[in-house]
N, C-alpha and C positions, 0 to 999 in steps of 0.2 A: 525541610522536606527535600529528598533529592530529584533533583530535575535532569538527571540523565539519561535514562532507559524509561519507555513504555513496551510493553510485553503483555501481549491475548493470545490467549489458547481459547480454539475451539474445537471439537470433535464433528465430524462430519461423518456418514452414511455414503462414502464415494471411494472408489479408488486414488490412488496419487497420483495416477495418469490424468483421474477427469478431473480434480483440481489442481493440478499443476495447470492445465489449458484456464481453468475460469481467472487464475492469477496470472498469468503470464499471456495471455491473448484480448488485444485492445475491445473485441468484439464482446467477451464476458467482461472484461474491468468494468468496461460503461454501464455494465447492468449491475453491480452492485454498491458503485464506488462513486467517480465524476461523474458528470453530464456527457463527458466525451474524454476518448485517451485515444493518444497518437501514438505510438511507435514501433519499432520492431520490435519482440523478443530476441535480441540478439546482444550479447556479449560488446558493448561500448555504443549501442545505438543513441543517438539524442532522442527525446519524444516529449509531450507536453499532455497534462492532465488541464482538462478546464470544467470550472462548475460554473453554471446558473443561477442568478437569484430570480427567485419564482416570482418575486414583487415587482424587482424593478428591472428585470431579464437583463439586467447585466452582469459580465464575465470577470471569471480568473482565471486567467493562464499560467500554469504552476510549470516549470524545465524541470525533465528530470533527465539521468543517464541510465541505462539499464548496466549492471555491474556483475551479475552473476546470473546465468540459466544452465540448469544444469538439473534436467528431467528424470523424472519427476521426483526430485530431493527437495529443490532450492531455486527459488526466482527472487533477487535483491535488485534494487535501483538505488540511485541519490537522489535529492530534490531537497527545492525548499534554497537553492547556491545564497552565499552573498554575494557574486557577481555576476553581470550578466554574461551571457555565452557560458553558460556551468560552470562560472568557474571559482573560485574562492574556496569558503566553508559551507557543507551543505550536511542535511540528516540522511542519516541511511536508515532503510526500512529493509528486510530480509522477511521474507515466508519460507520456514521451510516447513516440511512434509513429514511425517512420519505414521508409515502403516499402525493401524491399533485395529484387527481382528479384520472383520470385511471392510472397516472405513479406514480414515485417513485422521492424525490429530493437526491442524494446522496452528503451527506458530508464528504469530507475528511479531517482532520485533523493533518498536523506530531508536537510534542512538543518531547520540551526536548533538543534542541540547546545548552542552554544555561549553563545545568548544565552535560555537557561532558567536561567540562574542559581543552576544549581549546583555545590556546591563540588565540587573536582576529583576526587575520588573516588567520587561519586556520578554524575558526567559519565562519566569512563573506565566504569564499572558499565553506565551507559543506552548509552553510546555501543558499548559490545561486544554486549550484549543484542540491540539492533538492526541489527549486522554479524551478527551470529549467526543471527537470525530472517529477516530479508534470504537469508542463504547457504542457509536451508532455501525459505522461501516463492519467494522468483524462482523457482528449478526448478521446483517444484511449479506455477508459471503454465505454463511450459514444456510441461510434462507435459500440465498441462489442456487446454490448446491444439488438444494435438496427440490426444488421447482427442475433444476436440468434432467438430474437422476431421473425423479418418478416422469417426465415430458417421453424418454426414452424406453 
């Protein structure tokens, strides 16, 4: 199996202005994604995504960098470092945008599996974790989308 790229496409009912803001603005991320996102949309920002466990209410605080904005095409980050302070090997996650009639197709992409350097069983582990979380969060952008549009 290759463990390199996961890749979701959805279609969304929004322009690529109103979702470029739900992906690239910490106030929409938190509503479909972490429990809470820190940072700026800004071209080299640090910021930190953290989720919840609803059981035992404790946290993960994930670093990421934001690496590319660039409205309403393209909103990319890193995360996920082998070192701390961002630094080492991390995944890169890109959304980009593209008009399809009155909505928008968003595509997500995470790379960089493969060159975090770890051994194979710990790769397969991250690499399904993040198909897995991917298969829940896409929709739920979906969902949020289309909860903002029709709120408007």
């Amino acid at each position: 199996m290759e463990y390199g790229v996961i890749e979701r496409d959805i279609d969304v009912d929004a322009s690529p202005e109103v979702v470029f803001e739900v992906i690239s603005q910490p106030e929409h991320v938190r509503e479909w994604w972490p429990d809470d996102a820190r940072f700026e949309p800004v071209e080299g920002a640090p910021g930190e995504l953290v989720w919840r466990d609803a059981q035992t209410g404790e946290t993960t605080t994930v670093d990421l960098a934001v690496v590319d904005v660039d409205p309403p095409k393209r909103f990319s980050f890193r995360w996920c470092f082998t070192e701390p302070d961002r630094g080492g090997q991390s995944l890169f996650v890109t959304f980009d945008l593209v008009p399809i009639g009155a909505g928008t197709r968003i595509r997500m992409t995470e790379t960089g599996f493969r060159e975090m350097g770890w051994e194979v069983a710990v790769l397969e582990k991250q690499y399904q974790d993040h198909v897995s979380g991917w298969n829940h969060y896409v929709p739920a952008l979906g969902v949020y989308v289309a909860k903002l549009v029709a709120a408007s």
